[in-house]
N, C-alpha and C positions, 0 to 999 in steps of 0.2 A: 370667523364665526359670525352668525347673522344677528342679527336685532334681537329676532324672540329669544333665542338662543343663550346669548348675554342677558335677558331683562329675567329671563329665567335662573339662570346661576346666579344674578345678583341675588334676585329673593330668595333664592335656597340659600344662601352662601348669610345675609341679613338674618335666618328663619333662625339658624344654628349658633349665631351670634347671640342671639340676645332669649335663646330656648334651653341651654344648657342644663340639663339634668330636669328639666319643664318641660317635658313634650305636650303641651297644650296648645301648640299652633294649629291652624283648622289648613282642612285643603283650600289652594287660591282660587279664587273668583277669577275667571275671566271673562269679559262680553264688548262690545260695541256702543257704545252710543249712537244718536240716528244719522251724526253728523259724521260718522266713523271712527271717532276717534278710540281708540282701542284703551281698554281699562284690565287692570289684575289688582284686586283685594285678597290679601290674607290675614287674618285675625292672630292675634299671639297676646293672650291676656298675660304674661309674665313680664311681658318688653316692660321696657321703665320709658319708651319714648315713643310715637307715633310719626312714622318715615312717609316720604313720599317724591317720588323723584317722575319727573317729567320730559322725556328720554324723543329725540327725532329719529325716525327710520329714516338713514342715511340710500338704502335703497329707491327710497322714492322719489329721488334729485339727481337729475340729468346733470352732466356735467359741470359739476361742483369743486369751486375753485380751494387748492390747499388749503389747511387754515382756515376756512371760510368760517365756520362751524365756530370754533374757539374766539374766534371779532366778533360772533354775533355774542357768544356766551359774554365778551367782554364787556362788550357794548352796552348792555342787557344789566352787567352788574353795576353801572353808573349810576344804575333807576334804584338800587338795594341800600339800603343804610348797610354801613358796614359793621361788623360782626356780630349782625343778627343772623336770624335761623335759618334763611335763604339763601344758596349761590346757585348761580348757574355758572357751571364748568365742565369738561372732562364731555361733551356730546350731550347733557343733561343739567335740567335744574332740580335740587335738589333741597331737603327741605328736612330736619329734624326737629321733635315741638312734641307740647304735651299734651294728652287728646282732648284739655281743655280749650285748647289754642288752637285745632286742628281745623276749624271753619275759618276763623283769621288767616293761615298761615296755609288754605287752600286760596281761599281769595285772594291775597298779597299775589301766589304764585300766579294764578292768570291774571290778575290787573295786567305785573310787570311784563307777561308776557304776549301779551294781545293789543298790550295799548304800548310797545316799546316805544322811546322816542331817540329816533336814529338821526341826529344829526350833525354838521360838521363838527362841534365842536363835542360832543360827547362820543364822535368816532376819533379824534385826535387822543382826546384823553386815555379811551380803554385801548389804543394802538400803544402808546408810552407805557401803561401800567402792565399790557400784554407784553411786549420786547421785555420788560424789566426782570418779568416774571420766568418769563425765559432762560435769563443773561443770569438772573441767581443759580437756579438748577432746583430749585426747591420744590420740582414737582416735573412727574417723567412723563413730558408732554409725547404726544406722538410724533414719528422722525416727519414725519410734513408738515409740521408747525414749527416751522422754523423763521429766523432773521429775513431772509429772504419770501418767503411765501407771504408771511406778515407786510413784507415792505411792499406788495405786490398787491394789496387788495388795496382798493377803492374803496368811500363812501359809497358809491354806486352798487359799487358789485353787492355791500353787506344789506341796503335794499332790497336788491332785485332775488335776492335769495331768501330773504325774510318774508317777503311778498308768496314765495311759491312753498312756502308752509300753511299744510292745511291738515283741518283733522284726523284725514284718514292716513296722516304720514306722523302721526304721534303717537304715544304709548304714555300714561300715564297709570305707576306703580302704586301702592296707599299699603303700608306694612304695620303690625307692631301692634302696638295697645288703640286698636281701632274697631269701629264694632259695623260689619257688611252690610245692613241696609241703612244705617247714619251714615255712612260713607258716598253709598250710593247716591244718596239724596244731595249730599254736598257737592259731588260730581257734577252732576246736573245741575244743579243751582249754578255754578261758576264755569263750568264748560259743555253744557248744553247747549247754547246757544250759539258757541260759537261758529262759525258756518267759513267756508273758503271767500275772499274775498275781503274778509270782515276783518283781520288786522287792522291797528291804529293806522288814522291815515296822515299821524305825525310824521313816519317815515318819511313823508315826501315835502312835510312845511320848512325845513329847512335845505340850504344847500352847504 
């Protein structure tokens, strides 16, 4: 199944969750930013929460090492206070919050992810917390993310893949008790600008 495909059955699959006997969800927005980066808004005044998940088109990456995806999500979670409203997992960061929250908890998600800071020792740590997370079963990772796949990536490689993420290879979702042009504006505000090239250049201060 391809990208839009899945970002599409999420938000239907989200719409109906949290719409039940409320059919007041609007049709989704979708459009582009200048930068490419692809957006989809839908409004649902009934939701009790404002969703928003930040999703890579795996298409757009030439040969991509197993696993690579879930070290970067791991990686990525080293920078999140833990169990706040933030993870990146599962191909996606994701993000649940009240639409009081929802400029915060837009910003938090690009700081963490524009300015990641990829180095040895916080790729040590999210490789340990990744196996761990594995070795429980507590969650049905895909059959390529495995002991071995995991044992097989480098510091390097989770760079050099981080590096060739750009706008126009993202999808960023905004669901829920959200209202389409405050959204849109937040959008912009926190990923308007961001441009290929322009990732943290922490990636590379450490070895």
């Amino acid at each position: 199944m391809n990208t839009i495909k899945t970002i599409s059955l999420s938000i239907f699959s989200l719409i109906l969750s949290i719409a039940v006997n409320a059919q007041t969800f609007k049709e989704p927005v979708a459009y582009k930013l200048k930068n490419g980066m692809n957006i989809i808004i839908s409004e649902n005044s009934h939701s009790p929460k404002a969703f928003a998940s930040f999703t890579l088109d795996e298409r757009g990456f030439t040969n991509k090492k197993d696993a690579i995806v879930e070290m970067l999500n791991a990686v990525i979670n080293e920078s999140i206070t833990a169990g706040g409203s933030l993870t990146f997992h599962d191909k996606s960061g994701k993000l649940a919050i009240s639409n009081s929250d929802l400029e915060k908890g837009l910003s938090n998600m690009a700081s963490v992810f524009q300015q990641a800071i990829i180095d040895q020792n916080t790729f040590n740590n999210a490789k340990t917390k990744l196996l761990a997370s594995l070795k429980s079963q507590k969650y049905d990772y895909d059959q390529l993310v495995n002991e071995t796949s995991i044992n097989n990536l480098t510091l390097m490689d989770v760079k050099e893949f981080y590096n060739q993420i750009s706008p126009d290879k993202t999808y960023l979702t905004i669901a829920g008790d959200v209202e389409t042009n405050a959204s849109k504006l937040l959008v912009k505000k926190f990923f308007g600008n961001w441009g290929k090239n322009t990732l943290s250049e922490n990636t590379y201060t450490a070895k």
